[in-house]
N, C-alpha and C positions, 0 to 999 in steps of 0.2 A: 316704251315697249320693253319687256322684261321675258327671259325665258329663264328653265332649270336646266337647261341643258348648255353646252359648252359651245360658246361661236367661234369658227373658223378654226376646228381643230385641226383638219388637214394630219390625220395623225391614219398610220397603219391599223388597221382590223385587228391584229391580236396584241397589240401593246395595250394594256389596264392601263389608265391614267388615274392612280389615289386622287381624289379630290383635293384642291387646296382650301378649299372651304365651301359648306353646304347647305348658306344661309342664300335663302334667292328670294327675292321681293317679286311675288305676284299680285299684289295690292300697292299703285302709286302713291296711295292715301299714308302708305306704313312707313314710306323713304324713310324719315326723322325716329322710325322706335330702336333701330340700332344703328353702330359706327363702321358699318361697310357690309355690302353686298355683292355676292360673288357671280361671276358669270353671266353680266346683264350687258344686254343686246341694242346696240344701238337703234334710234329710227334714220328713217333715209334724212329727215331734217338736220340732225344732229351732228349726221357727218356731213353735209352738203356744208352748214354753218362751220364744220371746224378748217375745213376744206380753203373756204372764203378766207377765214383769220391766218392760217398758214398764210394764203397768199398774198395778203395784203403787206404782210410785215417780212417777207420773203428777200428785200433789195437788198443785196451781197454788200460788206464793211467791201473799203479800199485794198488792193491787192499786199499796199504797205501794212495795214492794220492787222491784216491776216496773218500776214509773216511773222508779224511782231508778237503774234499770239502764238504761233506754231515754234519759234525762237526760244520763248519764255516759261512754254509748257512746264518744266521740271521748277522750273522757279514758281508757279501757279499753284501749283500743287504740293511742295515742300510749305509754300504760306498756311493750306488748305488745312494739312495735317498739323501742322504749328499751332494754329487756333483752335483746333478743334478735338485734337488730341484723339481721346478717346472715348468722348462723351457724345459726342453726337448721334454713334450709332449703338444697334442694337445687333447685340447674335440673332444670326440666319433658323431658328428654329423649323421652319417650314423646310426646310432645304433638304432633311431624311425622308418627306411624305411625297416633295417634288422632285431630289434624287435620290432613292434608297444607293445607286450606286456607292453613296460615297461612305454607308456604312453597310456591307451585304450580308454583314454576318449579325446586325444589329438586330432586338427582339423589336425595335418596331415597323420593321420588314415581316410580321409573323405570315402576313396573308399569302405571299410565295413559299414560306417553309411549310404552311399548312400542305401546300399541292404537291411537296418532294414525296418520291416513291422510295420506300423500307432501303433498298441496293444506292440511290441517289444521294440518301441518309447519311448511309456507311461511306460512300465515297468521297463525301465532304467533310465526315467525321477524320476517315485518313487523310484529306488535304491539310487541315486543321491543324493535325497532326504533324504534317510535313511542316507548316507555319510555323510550331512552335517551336518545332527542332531548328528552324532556319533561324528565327528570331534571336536564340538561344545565344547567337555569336553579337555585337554589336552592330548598329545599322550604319554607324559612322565610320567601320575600319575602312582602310586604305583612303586613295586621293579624294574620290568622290562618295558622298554622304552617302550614304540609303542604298549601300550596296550588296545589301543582305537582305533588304528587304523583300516580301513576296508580293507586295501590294501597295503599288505607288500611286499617289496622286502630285498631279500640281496644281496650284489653282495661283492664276496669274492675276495681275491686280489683285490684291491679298489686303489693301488698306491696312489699318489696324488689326486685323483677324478674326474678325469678324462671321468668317466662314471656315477658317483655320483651328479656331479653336474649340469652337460645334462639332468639329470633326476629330478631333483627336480627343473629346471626353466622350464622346457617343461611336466612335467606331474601337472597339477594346481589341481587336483582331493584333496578335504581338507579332505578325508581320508587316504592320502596313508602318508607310513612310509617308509623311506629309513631305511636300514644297511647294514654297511660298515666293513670289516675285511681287513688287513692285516699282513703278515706273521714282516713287517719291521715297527718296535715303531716310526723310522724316520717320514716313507711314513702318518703314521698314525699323527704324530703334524700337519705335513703340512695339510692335511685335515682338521681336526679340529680350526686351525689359519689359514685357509681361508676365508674371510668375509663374504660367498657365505654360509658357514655352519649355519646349525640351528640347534638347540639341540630338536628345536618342531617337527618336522620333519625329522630327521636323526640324527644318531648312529653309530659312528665309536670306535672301538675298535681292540685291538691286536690279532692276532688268527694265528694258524699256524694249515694251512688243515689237514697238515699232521701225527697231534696227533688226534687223533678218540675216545680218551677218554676227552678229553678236551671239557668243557661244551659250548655252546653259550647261548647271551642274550634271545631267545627265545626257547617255549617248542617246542618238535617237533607237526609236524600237523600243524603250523598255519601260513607259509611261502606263498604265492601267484606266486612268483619268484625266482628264485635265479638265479647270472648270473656269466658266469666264461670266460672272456676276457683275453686270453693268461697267464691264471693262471696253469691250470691245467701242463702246459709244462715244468712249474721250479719243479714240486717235482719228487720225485726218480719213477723210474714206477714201484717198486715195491708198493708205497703207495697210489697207484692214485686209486684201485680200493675201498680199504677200503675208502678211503675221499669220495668218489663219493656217496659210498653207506652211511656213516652217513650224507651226505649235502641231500641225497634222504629222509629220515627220518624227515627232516624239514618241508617237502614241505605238504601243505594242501592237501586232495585228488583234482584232475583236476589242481594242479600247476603243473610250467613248471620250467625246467632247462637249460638256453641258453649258449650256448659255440662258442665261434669263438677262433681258436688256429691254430698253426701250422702243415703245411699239411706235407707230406713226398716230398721231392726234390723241397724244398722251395730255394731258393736263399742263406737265411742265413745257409741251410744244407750245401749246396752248397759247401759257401766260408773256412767252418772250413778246416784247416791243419792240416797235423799229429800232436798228441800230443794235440788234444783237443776230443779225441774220450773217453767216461766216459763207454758205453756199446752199444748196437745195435741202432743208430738213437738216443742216448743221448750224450750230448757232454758240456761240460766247457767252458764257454766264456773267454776273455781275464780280467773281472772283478772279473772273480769269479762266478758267477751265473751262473745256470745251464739252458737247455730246450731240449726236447724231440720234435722230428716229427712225426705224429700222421696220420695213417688213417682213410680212413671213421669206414672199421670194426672192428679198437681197439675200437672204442668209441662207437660204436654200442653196442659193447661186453659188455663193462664197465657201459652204463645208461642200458641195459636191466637185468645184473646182478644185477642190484642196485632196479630192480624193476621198472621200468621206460617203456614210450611203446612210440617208434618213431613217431615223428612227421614230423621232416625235418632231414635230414644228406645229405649234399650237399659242395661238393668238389669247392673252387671258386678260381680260375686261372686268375692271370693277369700278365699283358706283363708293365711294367714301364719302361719309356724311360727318358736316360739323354740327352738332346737335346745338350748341349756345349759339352757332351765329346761322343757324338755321340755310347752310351752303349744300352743294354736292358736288363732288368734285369725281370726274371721270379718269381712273387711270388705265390704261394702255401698256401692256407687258410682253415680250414674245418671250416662249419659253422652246429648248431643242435640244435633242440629243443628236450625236451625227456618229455613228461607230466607224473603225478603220474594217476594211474588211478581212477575213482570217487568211484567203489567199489573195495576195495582192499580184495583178497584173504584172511579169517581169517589166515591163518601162516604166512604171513608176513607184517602183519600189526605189529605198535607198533613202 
């Protein structure tokens, strides 16, 4: 059973959702004429059946085994990026149509500037203005990077750059400031000794979410974005809620926190075998690295604890066809934005 319309968006009445793709399979007969279909709606069989396969393969490794995984995490993941370098992946293109935040001034955001009114115009045209003049000084002077900057991002788990580097050729705005963290020293050279990198405009360094006492290059309060691209899935879920809530602490009032991660009865939950079950919907890859399957209301849970007030939380479902070996493979996405709000409550400010 297939619809055009969007399952389980759970999303606010005036928030537009751009499409992420507008191809939808109303004929079961067509599966195989293209390589993936958007927005297709499970039946009650399909998830009863993935339901069963979780659970069957569900029995938790030894409490030693676990350790031994949670221990060796940075050494998992330094291997991960060693082999794989930079080839594995692909730049985030979709990422301007799913977050324009992270270019606002970009021409493929047109459909909001179309709706600015003549006074709304001029007031962004003086902002603009204020950007350039700000820009005008270097982003790097004094201790901390990007302190000129008028428009910060950071985007944690930064791999290779994958989404870092999408973003500093499509957002041309000369106040903004990338920064880049991740948990692997690897993932983070390769960054850094990409040609693509610029020290005037972005900032990668080493950082592991999952220590919450560990400082970052910026004070809190003065983040615009921060972005977390199937980050949040590799740490333990016992630590997701405390990292959530100090990356909330960063954020300027009115910034935002975007997440696209793994959904529950994703394909790759799917495929694990016994003897990669780590605890409930967490589980050990074949390299070592770990990921979690996520619903909408854990993460709900987790930005509104953190202080955070929903913007979008929407479930995206697609149907991927192997057209030579005649397969379809169903994957599972949540997608979220969570803003800080502009006045925050005196008790949890700070």
């Amino acid at each position: 059973k297939c619809c055009s319309t969007p399952v389980g968006l759970d999303i606010e009445p005036d928030v537009k959702r751009p499409q992420f793709g507008t191809r939808f399979l109303t004929d079961p007969r067509q599966v195989f004429q293209h390589n993936a279909w958007d927005n297709v709606e499970w039946t009650e069989e399909q998830e009863a059946s993935a339901k069963k396969k979780v659970l069957e393969n569900s029995q938790p490794l030894p409490s030693e085994k676990q350790e031994e995984y949670d221990c060796r995490a940075n050494e998992y993941w330094n291997d991960f990026y060693t082999i794989h370098e930079n080839r594995f992946f692909k730049d985030r293109h979709w990422l301007f149509t799913e977050f324009p935040e992270l270019a606002p001034q970009c021409s493929l955001n047109h459909e909001s500037r179309l709706e600015v009114s003549d006074d709304s115009q001029k007031d962004g045209l003086d902002q603009e203005e204020q950007r350039r003049e700000a820009a005008a000084v270097s982003h790097t002077d004094g201790d901390i990077p990007g302190t000129s900057a008028t428009y910060r991002i950071l985007e944690v788990g930064c791999g290779v750059g994958n989404t870092v580097f999408p973003i500093l050729k499509t957002n041309n705005d000369p106040g903004l400031f990338v920064y880049c963290c991740d948990f692997s020293s690897t993932a983070v050279e390769l960054v850094k000794s990409n040609p693509e990198y610029d020290p005037e405009r972005c900032f990668a360094f080493v950082h592991d979410l999952s220590d919450v006492e560990a400082n970052y290059p910026v004070p809190d309060g003065t983040l615009d974005v921060i972005v977390l691209i199937f980050v949040l899935s590799a740490l333990h879920p016992d630590k997701m809620q405390a990292s959530i809530s100090r990356l909330a602490r960063l954020l300027k009032p009115g910034g935002v926190m975007l997440l696209r991660d793994y959904g529950r009865y994703d394909m790759a939950q799917l495929r694990f075998k016994k003897g990669r079950c780590l605890s409930e919907n967490f589980y050990v890859r074949g390299d070592g690295t770990r990921v979690y399957f996520f619903t909408q209301d854990e993460l709900h849970e987790m930005f509104t604890e953190a202080g955070l007030e929903k913007v979008q939380n929407l479930v995206d479902r697609r149907l991927q066809v192997n057209r030579g070996k005649q397969l379809t493979m169903y994957r599972v996405w949540i997608q979220c934005k969570y803003r800080k709000a502009l006045h925050q409550p005196a008790e949890t400010q700070g």
